[in-house]
Structure formats: C-alpha cells, structure tokens
N, CA, C, O and CB atoms as a CASP TS submission, in Angstrom:
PFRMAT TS
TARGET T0000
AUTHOR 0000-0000-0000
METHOD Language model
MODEL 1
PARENT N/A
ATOM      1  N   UNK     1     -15.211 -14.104  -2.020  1.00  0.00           N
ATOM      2  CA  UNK     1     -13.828 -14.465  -1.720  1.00  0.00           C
ATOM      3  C   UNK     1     -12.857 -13.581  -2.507  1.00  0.00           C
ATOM      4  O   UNK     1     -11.854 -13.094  -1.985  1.00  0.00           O
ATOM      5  CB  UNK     1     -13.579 -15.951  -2.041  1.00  0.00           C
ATOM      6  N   UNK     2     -13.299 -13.346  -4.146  1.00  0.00           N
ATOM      7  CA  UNK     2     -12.442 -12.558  -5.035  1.00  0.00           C
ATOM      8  C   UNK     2     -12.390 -11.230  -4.207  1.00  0.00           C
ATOM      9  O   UNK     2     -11.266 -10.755  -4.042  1.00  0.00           O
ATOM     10  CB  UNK     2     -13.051 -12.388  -6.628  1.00  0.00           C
ATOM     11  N   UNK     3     -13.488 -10.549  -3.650  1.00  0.00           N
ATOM     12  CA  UNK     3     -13.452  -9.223  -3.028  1.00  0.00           C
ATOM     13  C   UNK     3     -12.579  -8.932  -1.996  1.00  0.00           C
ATOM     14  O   UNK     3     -11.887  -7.923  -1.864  1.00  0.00           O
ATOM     15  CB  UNK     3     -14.596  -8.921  -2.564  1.00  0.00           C
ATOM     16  N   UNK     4     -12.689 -10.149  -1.085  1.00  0.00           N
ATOM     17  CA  UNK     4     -11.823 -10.036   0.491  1.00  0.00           C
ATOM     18  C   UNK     4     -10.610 -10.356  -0.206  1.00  0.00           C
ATOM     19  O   UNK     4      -9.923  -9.448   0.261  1.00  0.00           O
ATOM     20  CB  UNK     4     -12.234 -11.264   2.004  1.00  0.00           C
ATOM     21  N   UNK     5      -9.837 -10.973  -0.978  1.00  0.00           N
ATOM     22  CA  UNK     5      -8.697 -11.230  -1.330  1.00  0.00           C
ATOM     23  C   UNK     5      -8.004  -9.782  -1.531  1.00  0.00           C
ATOM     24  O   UNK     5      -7.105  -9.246  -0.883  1.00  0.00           O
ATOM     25  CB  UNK     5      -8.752 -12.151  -2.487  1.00  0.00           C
ATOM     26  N   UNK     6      -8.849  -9.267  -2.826  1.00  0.00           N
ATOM     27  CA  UNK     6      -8.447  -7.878  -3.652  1.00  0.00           C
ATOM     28  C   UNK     6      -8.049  -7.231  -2.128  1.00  0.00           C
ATOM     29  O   UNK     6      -6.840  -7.245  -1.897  1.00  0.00           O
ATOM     30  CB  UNK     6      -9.979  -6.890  -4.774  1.00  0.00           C
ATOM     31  N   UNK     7      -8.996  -6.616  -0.963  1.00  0.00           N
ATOM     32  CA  UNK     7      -8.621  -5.808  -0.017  1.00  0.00           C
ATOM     33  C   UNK     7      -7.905  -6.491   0.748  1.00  0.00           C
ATOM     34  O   UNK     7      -6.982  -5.870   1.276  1.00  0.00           O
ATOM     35  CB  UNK     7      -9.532  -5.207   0.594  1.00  0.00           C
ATOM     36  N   UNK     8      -8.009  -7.592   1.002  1.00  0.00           N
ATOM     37  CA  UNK     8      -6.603  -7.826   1.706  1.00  0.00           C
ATOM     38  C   UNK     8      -4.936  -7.443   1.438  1.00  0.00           C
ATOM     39  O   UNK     8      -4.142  -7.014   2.275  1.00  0.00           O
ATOM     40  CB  UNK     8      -6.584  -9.070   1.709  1.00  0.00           C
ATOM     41  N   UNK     9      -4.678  -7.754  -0.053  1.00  0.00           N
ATOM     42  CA  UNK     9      -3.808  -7.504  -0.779  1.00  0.00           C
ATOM     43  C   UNK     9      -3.285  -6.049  -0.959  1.00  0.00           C
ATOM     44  O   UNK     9      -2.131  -5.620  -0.968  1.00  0.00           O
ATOM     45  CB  UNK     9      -4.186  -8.018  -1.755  1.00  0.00           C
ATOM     46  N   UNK    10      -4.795  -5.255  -1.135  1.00  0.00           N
ATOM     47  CA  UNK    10      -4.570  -3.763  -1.428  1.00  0.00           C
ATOM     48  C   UNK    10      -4.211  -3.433   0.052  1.00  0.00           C
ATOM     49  O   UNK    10      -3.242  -2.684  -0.068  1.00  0.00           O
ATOM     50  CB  UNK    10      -5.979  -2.839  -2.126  1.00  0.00           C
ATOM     51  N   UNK    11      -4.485  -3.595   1.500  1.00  0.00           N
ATOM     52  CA  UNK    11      -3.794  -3.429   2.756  1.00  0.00           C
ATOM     53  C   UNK    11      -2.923  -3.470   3.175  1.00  0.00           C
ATOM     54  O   UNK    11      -2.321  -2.735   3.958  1.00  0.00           O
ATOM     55  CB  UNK    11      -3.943  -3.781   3.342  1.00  0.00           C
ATOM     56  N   UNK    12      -2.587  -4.928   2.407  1.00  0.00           N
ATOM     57  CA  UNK    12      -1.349  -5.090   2.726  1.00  0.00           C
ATOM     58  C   UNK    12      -0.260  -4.289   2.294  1.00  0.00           C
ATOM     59  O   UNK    12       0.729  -4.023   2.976  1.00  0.00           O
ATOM     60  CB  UNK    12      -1.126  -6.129   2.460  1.00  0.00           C
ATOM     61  N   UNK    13      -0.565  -3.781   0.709  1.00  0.00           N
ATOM     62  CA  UNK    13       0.303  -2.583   0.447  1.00  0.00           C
ATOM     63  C   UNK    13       0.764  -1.401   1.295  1.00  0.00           C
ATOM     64  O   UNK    13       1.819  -0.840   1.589  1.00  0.00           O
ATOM     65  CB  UNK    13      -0.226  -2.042  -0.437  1.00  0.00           C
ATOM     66  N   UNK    14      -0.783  -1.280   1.590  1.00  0.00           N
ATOM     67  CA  UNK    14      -0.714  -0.092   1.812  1.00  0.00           C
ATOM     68  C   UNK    14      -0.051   0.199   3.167  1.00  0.00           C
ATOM     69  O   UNK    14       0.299   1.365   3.353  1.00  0.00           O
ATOM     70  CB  UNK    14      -1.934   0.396   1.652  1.00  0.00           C
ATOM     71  N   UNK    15       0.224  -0.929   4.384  1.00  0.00           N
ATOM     72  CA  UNK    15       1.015  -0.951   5.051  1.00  0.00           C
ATOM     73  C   UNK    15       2.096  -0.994   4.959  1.00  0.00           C
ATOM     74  O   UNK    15       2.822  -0.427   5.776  1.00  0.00           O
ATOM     75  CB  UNK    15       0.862  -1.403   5.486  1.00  0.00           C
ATOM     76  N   UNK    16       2.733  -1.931   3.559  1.00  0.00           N
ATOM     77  CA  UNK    16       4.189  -1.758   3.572  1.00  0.00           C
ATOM     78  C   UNK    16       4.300  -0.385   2.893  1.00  0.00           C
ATOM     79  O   UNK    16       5.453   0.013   2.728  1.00  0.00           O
ATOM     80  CB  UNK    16       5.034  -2.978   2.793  1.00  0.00           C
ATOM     81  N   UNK    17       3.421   0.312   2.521  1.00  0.00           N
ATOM     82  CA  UNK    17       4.411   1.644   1.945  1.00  0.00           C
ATOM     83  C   UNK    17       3.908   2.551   3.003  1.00  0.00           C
ATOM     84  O   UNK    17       4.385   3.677   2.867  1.00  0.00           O
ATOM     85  CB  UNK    17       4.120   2.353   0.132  1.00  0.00           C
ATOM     86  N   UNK    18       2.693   2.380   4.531  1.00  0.00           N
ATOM     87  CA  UNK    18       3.182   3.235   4.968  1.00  0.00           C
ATOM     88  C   UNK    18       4.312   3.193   6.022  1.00  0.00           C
ATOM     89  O   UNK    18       4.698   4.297   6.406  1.00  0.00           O
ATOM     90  CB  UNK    18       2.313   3.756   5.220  1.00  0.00           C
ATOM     91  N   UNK    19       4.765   2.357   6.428  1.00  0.00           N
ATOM     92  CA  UNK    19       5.713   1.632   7.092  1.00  0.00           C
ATOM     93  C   UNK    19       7.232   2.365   5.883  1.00  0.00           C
ATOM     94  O   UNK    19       8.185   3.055   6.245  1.00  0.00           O
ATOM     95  CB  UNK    19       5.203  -0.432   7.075  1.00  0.00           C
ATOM     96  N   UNK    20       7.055   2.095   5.122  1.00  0.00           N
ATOM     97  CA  UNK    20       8.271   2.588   4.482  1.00  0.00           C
ATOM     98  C   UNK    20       8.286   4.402   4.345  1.00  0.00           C
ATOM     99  O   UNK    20       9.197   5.210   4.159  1.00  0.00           O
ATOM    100  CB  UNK    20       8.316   1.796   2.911  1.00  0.00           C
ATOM    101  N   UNK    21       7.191   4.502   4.489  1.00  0.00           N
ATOM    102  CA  UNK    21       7.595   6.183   4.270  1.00  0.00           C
ATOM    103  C   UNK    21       7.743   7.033   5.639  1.00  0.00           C
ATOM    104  O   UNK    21       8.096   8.202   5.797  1.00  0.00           O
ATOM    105  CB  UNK    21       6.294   7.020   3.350  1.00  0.00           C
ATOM    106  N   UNK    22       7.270   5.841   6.772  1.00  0.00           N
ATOM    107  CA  UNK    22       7.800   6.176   8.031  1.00  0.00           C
ATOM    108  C   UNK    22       9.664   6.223   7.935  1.00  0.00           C
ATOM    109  O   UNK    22      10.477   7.107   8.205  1.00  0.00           O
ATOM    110  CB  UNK    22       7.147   4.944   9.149  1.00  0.00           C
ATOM    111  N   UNK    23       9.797   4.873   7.440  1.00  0.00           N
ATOM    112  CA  UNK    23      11.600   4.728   7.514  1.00  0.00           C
ATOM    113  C   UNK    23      12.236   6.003   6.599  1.00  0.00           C
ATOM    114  O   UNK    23      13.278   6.631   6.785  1.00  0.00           O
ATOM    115  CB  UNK    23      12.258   2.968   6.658  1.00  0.00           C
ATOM    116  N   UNK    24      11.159   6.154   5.486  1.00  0.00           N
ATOM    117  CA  UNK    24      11.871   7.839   4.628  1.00  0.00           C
ATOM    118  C   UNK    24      11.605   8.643   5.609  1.00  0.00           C
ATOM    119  O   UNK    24      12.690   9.204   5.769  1.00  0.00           O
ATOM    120  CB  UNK    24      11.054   8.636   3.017  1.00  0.00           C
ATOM    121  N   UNK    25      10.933   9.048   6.325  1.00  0.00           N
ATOM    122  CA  UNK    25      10.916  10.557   6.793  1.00  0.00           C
ATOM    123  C   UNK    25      11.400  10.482   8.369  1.00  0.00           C
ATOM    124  O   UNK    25      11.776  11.492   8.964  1.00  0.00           O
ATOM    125  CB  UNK    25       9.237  11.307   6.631  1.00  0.00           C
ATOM    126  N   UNK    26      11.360   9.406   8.872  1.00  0.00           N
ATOM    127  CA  UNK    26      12.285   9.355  10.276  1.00  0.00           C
ATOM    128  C   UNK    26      13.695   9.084  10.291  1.00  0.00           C
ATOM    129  O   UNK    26      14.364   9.571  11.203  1.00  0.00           O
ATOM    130  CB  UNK    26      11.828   8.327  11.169  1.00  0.00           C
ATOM    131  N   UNK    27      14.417   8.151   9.128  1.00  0.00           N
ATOM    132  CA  UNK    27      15.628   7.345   8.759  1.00  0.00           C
ATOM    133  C   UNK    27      16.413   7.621   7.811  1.00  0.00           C
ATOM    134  O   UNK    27      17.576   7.257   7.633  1.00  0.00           O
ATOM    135  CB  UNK    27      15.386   6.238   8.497  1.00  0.00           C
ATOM    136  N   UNK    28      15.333   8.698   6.808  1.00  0.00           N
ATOM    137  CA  UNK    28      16.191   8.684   5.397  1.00  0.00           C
ATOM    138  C   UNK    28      16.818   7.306   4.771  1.00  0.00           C
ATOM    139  O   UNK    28      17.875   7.240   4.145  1.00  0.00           O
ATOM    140  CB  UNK    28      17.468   9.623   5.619  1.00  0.00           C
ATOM    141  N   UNK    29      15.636   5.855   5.178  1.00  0.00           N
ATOM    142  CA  UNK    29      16.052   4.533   4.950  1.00  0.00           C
ATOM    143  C   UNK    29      14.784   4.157   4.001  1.00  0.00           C
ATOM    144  O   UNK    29      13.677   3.956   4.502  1.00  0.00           O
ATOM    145  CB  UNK    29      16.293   3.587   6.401  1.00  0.00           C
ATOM    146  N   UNK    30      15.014   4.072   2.592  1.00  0.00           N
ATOM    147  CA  UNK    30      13.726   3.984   1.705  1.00  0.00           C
ATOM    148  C   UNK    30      14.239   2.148   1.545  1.00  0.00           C
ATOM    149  O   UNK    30      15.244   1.859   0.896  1.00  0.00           O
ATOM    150  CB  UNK    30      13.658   5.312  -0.117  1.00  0.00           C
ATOM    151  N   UNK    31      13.594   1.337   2.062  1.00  0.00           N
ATOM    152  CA  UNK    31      13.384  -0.382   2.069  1.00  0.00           C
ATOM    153  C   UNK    31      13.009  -0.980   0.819  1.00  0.00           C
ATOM    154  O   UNK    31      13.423  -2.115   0.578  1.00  0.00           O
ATOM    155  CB  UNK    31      12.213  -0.880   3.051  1.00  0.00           C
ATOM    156  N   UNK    32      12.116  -0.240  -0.203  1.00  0.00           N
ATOM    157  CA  UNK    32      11.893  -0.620  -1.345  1.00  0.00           C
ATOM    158  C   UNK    32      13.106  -0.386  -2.230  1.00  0.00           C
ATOM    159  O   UNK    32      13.588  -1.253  -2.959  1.00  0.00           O
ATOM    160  CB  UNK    32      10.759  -0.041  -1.753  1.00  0.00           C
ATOM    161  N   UNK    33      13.701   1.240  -2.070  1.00  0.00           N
ATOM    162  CA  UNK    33      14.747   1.333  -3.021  1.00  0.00           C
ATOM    163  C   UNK    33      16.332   0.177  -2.903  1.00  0.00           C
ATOM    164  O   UNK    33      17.154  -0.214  -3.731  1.00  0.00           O
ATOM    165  CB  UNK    33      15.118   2.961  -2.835  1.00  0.00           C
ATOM    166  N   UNK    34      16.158  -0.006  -1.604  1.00  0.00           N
ATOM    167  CA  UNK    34      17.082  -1.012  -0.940  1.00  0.00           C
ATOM    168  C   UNK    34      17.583  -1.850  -1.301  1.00  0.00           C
ATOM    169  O   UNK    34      18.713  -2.132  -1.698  1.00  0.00           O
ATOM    170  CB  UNK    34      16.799  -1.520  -0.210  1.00  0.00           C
ATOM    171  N   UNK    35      15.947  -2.676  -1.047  1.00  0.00           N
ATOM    172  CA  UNK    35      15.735  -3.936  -1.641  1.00  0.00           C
ATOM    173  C   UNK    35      15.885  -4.464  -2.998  1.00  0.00           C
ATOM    174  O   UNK    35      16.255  -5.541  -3.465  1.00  0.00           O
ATOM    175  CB  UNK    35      14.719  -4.147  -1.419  1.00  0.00           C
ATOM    176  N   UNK    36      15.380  -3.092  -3.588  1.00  0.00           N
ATOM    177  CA  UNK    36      14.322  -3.459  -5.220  1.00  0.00           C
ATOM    178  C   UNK    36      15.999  -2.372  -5.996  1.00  0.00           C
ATOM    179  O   UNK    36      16.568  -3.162  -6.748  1.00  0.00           O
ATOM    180  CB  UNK    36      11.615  -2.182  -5.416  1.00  0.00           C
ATOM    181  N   UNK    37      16.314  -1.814  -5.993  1.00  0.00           N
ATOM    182  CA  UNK    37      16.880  -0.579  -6.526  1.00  0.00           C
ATOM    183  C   UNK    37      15.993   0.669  -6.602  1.00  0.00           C
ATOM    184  O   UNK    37      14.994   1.029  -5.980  1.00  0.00           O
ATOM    185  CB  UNK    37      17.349  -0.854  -7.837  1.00  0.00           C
ATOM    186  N   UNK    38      17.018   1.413  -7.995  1.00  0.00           N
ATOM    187  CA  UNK    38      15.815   2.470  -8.327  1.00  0.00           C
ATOM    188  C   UNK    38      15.219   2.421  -9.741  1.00  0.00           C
ATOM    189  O   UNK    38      14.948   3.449 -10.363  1.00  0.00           O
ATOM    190  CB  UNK    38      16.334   3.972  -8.153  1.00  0.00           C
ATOM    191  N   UNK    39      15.043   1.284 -10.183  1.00  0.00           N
ATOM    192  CA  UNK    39      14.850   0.937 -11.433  1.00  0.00           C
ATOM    193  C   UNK    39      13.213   0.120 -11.382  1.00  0.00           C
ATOM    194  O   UNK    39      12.581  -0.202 -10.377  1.00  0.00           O
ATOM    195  CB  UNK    39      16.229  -0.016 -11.930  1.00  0.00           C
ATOM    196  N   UNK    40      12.958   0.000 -12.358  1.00  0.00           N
ATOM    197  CA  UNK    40      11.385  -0.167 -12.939  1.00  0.00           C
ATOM    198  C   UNK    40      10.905  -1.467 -11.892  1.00  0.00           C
ATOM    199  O   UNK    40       9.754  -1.789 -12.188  1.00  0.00           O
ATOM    200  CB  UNK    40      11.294  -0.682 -14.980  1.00  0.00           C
ATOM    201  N   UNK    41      11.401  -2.225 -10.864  1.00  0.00           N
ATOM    202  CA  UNK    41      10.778  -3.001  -9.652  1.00  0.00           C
ATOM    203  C   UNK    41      10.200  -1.640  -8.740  1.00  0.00           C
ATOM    204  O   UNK    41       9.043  -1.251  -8.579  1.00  0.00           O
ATOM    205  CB  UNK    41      12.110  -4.100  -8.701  1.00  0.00           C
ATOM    206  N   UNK    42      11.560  -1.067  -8.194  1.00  0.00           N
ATOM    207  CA  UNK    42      10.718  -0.202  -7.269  1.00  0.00           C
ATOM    208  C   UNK    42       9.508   0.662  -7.674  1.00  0.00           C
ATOM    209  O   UNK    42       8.799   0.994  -6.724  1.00  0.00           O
ATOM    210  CB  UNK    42      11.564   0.673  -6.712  1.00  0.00           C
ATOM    211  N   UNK    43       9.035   1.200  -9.197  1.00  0.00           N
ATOM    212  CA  UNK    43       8.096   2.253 -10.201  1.00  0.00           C
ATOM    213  C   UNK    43       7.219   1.197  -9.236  1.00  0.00           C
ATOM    214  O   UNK    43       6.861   1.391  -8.075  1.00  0.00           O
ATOM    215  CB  UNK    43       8.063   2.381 -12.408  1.00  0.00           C
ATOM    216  N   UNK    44       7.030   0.240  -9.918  1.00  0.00           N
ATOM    217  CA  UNK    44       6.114  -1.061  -9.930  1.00  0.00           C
ATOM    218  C   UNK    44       5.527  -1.160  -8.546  1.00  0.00           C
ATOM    219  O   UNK    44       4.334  -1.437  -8.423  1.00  0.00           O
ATOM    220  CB  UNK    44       6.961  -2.488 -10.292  1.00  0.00           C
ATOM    221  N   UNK    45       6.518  -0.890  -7.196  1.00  0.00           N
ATOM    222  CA  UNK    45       6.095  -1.477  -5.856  1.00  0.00           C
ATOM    223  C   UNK    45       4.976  -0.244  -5.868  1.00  0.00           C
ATOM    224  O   UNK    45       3.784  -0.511  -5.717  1.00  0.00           O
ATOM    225  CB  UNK    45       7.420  -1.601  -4.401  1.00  0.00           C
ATOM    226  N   UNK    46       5.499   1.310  -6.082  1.00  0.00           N
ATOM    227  CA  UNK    46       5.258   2.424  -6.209  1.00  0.00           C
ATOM    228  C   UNK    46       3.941   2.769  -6.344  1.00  0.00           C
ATOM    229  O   UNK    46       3.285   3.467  -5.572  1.00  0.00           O
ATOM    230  CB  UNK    46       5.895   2.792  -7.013  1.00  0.00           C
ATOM    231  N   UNK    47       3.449   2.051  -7.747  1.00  0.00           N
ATOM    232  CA  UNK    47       2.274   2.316  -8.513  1.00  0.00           C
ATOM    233  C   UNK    47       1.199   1.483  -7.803  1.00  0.00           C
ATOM    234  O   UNK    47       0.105   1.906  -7.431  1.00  0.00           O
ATOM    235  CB  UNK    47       2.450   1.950 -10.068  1.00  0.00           C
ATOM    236  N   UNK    48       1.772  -0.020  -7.643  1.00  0.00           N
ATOM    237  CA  UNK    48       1.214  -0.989  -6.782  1.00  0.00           C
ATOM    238  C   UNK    48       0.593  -0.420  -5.222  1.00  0.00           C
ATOM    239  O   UNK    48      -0.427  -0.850  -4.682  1.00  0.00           O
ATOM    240  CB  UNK    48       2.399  -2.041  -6.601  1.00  0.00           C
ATOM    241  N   UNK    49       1.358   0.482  -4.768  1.00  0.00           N
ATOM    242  CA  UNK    49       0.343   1.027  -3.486  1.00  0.00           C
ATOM    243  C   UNK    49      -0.389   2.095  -3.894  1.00  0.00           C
ATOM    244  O   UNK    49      -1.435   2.160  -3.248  1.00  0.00           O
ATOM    245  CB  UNK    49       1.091   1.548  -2.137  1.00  0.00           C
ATOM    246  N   UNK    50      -0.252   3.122  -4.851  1.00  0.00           N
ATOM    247  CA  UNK    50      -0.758   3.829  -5.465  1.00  0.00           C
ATOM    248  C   UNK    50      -2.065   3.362  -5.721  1.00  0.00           C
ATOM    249  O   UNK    50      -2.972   3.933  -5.116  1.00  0.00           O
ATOM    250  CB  UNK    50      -0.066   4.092  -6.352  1.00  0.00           C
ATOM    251  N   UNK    51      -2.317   2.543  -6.407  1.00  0.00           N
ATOM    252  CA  UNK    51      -3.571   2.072  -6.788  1.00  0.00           C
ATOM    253  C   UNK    51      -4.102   1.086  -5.665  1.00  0.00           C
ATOM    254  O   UNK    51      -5.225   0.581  -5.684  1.00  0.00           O
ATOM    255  CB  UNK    51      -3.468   1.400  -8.186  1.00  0.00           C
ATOM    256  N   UNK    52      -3.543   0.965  -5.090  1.00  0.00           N
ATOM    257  CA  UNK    52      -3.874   0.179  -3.628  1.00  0.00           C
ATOM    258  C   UNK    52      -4.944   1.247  -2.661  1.00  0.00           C
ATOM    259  O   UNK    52      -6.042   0.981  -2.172  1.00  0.00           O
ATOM    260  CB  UNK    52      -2.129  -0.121  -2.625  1.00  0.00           C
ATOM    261  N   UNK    53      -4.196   2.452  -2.615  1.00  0.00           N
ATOM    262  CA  UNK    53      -4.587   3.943  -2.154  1.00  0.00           C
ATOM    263  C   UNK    53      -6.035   4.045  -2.743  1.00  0.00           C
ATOM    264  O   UNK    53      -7.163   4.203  -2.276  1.00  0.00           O
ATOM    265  CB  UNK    53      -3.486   5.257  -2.809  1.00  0.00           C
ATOM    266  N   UNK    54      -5.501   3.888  -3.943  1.00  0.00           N
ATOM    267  CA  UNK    54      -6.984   4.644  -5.045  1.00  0.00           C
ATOM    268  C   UNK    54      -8.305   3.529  -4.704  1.00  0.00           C
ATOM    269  O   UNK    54      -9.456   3.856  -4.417  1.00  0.00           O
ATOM    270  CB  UNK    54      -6.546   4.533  -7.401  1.00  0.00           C
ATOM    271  N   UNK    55      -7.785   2.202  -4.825  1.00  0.00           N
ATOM    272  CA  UNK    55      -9.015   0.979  -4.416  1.00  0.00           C
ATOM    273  C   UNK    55      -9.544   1.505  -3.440  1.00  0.00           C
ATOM    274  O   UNK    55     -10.641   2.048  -3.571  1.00  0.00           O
ATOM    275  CB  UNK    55      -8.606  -0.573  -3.957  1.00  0.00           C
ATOM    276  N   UNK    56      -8.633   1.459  -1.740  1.00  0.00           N
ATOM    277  CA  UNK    56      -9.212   1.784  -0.643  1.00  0.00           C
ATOM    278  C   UNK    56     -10.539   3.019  -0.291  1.00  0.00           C
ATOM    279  O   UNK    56     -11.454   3.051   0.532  1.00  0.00           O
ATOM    280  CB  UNK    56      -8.101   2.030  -0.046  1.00  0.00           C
ATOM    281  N   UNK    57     -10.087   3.921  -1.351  1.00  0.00           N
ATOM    282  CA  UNK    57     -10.299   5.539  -1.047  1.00  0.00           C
ATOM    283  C   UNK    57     -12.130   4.902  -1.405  1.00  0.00           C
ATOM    284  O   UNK    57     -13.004   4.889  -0.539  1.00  0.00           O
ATOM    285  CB  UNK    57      -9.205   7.171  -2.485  1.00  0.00           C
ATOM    286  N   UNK    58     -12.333   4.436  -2.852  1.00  0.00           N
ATOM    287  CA  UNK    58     -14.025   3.799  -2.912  1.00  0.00           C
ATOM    288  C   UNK    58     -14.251   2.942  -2.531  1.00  0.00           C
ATOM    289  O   UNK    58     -15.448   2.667  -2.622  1.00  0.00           O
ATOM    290  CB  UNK    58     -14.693   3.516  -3.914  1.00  0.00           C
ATOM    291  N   UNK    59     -13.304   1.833  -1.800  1.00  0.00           N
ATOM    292  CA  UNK    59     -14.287   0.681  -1.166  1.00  0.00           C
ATOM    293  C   UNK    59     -13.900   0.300   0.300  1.00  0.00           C
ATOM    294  O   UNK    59     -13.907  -0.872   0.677  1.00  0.00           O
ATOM    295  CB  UNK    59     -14.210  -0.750  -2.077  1.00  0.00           C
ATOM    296  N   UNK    60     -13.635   1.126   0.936  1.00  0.00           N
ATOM    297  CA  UNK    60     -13.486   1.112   2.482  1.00  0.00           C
ATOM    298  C   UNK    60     -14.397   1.170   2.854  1.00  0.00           C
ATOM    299  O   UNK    60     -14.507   0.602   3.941  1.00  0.00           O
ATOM    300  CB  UNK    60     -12.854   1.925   3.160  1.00  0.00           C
ATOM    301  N   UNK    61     -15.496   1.748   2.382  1.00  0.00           N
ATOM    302  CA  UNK    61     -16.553   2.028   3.630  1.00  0.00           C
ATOM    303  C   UNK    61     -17.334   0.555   3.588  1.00  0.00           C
ATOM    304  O   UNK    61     -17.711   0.024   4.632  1.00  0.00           O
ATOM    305  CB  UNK    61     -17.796   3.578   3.328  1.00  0.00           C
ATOM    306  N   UNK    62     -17.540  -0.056   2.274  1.00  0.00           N
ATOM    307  CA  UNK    62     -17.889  -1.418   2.486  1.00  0.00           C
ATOM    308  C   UNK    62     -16.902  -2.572   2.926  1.00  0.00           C
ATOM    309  O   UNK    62     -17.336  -3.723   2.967  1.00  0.00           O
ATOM    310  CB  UNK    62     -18.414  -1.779   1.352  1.00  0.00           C
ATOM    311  N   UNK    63     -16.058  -2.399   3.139  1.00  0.00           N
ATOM    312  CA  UNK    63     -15.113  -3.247   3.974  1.00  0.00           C
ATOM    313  C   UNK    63     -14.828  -2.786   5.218  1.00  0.00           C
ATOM    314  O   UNK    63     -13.991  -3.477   5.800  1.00  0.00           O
ATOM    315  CB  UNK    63     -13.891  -3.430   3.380  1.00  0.00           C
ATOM    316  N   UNK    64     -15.387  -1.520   6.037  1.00  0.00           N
ATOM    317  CA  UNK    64     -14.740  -1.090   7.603  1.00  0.00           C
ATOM    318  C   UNK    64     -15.868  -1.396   8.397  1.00  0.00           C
ATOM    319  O   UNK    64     -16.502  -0.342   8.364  1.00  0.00           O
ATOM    320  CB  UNK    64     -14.241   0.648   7.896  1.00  0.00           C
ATOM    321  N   UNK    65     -16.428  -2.099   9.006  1.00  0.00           N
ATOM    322  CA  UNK    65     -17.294  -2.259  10.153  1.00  0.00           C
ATOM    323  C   UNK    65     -17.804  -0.981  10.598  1.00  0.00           C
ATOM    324  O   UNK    65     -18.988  -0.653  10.507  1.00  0.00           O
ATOM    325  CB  UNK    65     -16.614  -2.925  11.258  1.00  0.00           C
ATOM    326  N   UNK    66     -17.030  -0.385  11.002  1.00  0.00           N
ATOM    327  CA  UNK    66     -16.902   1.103  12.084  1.00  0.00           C
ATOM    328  C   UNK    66     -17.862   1.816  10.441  1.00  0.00           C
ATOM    329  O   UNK    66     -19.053   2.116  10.352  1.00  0.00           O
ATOM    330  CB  UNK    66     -14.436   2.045  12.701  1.00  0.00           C
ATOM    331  N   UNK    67     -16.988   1.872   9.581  1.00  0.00           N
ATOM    332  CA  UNK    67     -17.900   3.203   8.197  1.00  0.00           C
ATOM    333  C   UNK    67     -19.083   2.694   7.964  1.00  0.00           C
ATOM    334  O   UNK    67     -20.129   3.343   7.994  1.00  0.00           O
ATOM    335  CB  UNK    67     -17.186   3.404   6.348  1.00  0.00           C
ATOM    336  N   UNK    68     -18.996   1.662   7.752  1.00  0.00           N
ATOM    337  CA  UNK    68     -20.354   0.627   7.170  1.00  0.00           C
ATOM    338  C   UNK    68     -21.714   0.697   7.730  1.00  0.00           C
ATOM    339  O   UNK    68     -22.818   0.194   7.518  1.00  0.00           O
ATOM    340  CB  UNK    68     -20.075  -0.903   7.412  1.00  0.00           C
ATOM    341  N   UNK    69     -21.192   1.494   8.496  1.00  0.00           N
ATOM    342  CA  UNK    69     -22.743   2.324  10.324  1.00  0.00           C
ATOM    343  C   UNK    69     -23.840   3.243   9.539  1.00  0.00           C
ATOM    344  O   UNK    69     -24.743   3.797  10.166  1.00  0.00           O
ATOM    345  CB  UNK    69     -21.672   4.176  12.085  1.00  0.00           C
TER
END
C-alpha cells in the first residue's frame, strides 16, 4: 500500500508540472508561480516534481504493466 501511495503521489506531480510547463511554453502562464509566488513554496513545488522525476526514472518499470514485459 506504502509503495502504490509513494507512485501515485510521485504522478501526480509529475502531471501537474507537466501540465504547467505546457502553460510556460505555450502561454508564458507559470500556475505554480501564480498561485504559490516566487518564493521558497514555489522552490518546494519545484524540487517536489524533481524528485518525483528522479523516483519515476528507477521504479517505473515495476509499476508500468506495458515495461514490466
């Protein structure tokens, strides 16, 4: 349960920041800085998908059906 939680969570990041870096590079509309400012919340959302990134990159293949082949 602790495992599926962790990747759920780390997904979920990783959708809202790629969803947001769609709105930076189509909109010039950054949603975190928006929301959060540009002060040590947004670092935080920042680092938070960052390491979201870094989780995924070694444990996707045991969480993707399709890799897991």
């Amino acid at each position: 349960m602790h495992n599926k939680l962790v990747h759920l969570v780390a997904f979920g990041l990783l959708v809202v920041g790629g969803l947001n870096w769609l709105l930076v590079g189509a909109f010039d509309l950054n949603l975190v800085t928006m929301l959060l400012g540009e002060g040590t919340a947004a670092n935080v959302v920042y680092i938070l998908v960052g390491l979201a990134a870094v989780l995924e990159m070694f444990t996707h293949k045991g969480h993707c059906k399709d890799c897991s082949n």
